[in-house]
Structure formats: structure tokens, C-alpha cells
N, C-alpha and C positions, 0 to 999 in steps of 0.2 A: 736285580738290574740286568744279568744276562739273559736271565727267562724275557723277560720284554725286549732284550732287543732281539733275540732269538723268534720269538712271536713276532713280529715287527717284521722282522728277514723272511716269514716264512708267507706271512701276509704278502708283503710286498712280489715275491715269488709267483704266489697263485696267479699271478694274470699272465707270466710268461711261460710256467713250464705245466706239466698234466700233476701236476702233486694233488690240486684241487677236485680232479674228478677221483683220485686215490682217497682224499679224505672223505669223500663225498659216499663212497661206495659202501661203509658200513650203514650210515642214513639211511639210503637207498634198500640195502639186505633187510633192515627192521621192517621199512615201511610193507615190503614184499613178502615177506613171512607173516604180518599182519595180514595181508590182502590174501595169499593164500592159504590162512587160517581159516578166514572166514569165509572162504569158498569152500575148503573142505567142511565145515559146518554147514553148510548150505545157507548162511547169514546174507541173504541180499541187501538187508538193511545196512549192514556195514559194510562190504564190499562195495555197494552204489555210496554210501558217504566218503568214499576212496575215491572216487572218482572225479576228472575233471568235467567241468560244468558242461562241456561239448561231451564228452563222454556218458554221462549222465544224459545228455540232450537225446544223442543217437538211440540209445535204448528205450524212451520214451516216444517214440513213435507209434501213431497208428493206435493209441490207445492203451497201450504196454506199459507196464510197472516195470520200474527200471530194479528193482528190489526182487520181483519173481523172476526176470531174465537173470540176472546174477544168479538168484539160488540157484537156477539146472546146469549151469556151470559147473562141468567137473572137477575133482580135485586135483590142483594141478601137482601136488607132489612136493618133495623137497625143494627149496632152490641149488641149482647148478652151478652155475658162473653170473657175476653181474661185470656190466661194462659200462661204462660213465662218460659220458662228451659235455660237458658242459652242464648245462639245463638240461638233459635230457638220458635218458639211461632203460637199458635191455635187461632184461633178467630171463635167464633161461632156468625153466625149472623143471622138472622130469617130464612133465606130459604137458607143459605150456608156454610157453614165451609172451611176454609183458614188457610193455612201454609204458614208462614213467615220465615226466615235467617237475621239473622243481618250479616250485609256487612260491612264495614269502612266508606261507604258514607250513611248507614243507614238500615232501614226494603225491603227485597224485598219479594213479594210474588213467592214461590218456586209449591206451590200446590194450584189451587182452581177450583170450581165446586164439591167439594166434599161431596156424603156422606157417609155412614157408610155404607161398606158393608159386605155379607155374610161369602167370600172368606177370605177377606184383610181387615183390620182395616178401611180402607176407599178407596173408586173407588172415582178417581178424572178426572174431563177432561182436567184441563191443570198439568201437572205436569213436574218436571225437577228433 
């Protein structure tokens, strides 16, 4: 009986304080440790089924295999730090920085190959 109202408290919580992008951020580390597993394998098949459908869009341009652009992707290394806003979330990882979308079926990756540029907050090579 306490566990449910305790659940109940913590639920109701979520929409006013950041606890939710806290919960959220182990989700997020798995989904991103998957993604750059399969970059350091050079797996564009799974890397691009990580992807969101604009994501996936972008790199299919012009004739392009969203699957072989993924493979030359380097590896981007361990993850660093992740930080969570809502639906949306950063993961810095040794030699990459990545943007994530929460979806209903989970984390996709919306932006990655990115870094920080001059212009733009960040130049990314795959983005959607």
C-alpha cells in the first residue's frame, strides 16, 4: 500500500520537477551505448534502425545507403555525460556528441557525428 502511493507521488511529481529527465537518463545511456556499439562495429544496419525516420531520411539522399553512411562513422568511444530535457537528450561521448527523441517505442538517435561548431551550436553529419 505505501509502495503505490509512493509510486502515485512520484508519478504525479514527474510533470512539475526534473526527476523524470533523471529517470530517463539510464534509458537514454543504454539506448546510446547500443548506438555506439554499433558504430564501433561499423553496423550501419543497426545504427540507421536507431535512427529517427527524418534521420534516416537525411542520409538517404542523392542515392546514398543510410547503412554504408553509418558504417564510416567512427567510433565514437565511451559515453561521457548524458543530459535529459524532456523528450529530448545529449550524450557526449569521447569523440562524439549525439542527440536523442524519446519516441513511444523508446530513444532514437535524431543527430549524430556532431561537433560544436562556429556557425551553429553544432555541425552534425547525420541529422533529421
Amino acid at each position: 500500500m505505501l509502495r503505490n502511493r509512493l509510486a502515485l507521488a512520484a508519478a504525479a511529481l514527474c510533470g512539475v520537477a526534473t526527476g523524470c529527465a533523471v529517470s530517463a537518463a539510464p534509458a537514454v545511456t543504454t539506448t546510446a551505448e547500443e548506438f555506439g556499439a554499433a558504430l564501433a562495429r561499423h553496423d550501419g544496419v543497426v545504427a540507421c534502425a536507431m535512427l529517427t525516420d527524418r534521420a534516416r531520411g537525411d542520409t538517404e539522399t542523392f542515392g546514398r545507403s543510410c547503412a554504408t553512411q553509418l558504417a564510416s562513422l567512427p567510433d565514437p568511444g565511451p559515453v561521457q555525460g548524458v543530459e535529459v530535457w524532456g523528450d529530448t537528450a545529449q550524450v557526449r561521448f569521447a569523440a562524439d556528441t549525439v542527440f536523442f527523441l524519446r519516441f513511444p517505442d523508446g530513444w532514437r538517435v535524431g543527430a549524430a557525428g556532431c561537433t560544436a561548431g562556429a556557425e551553429a551550436p553544432y555541425d552534425c553529419e547525420v541529422k533529421g
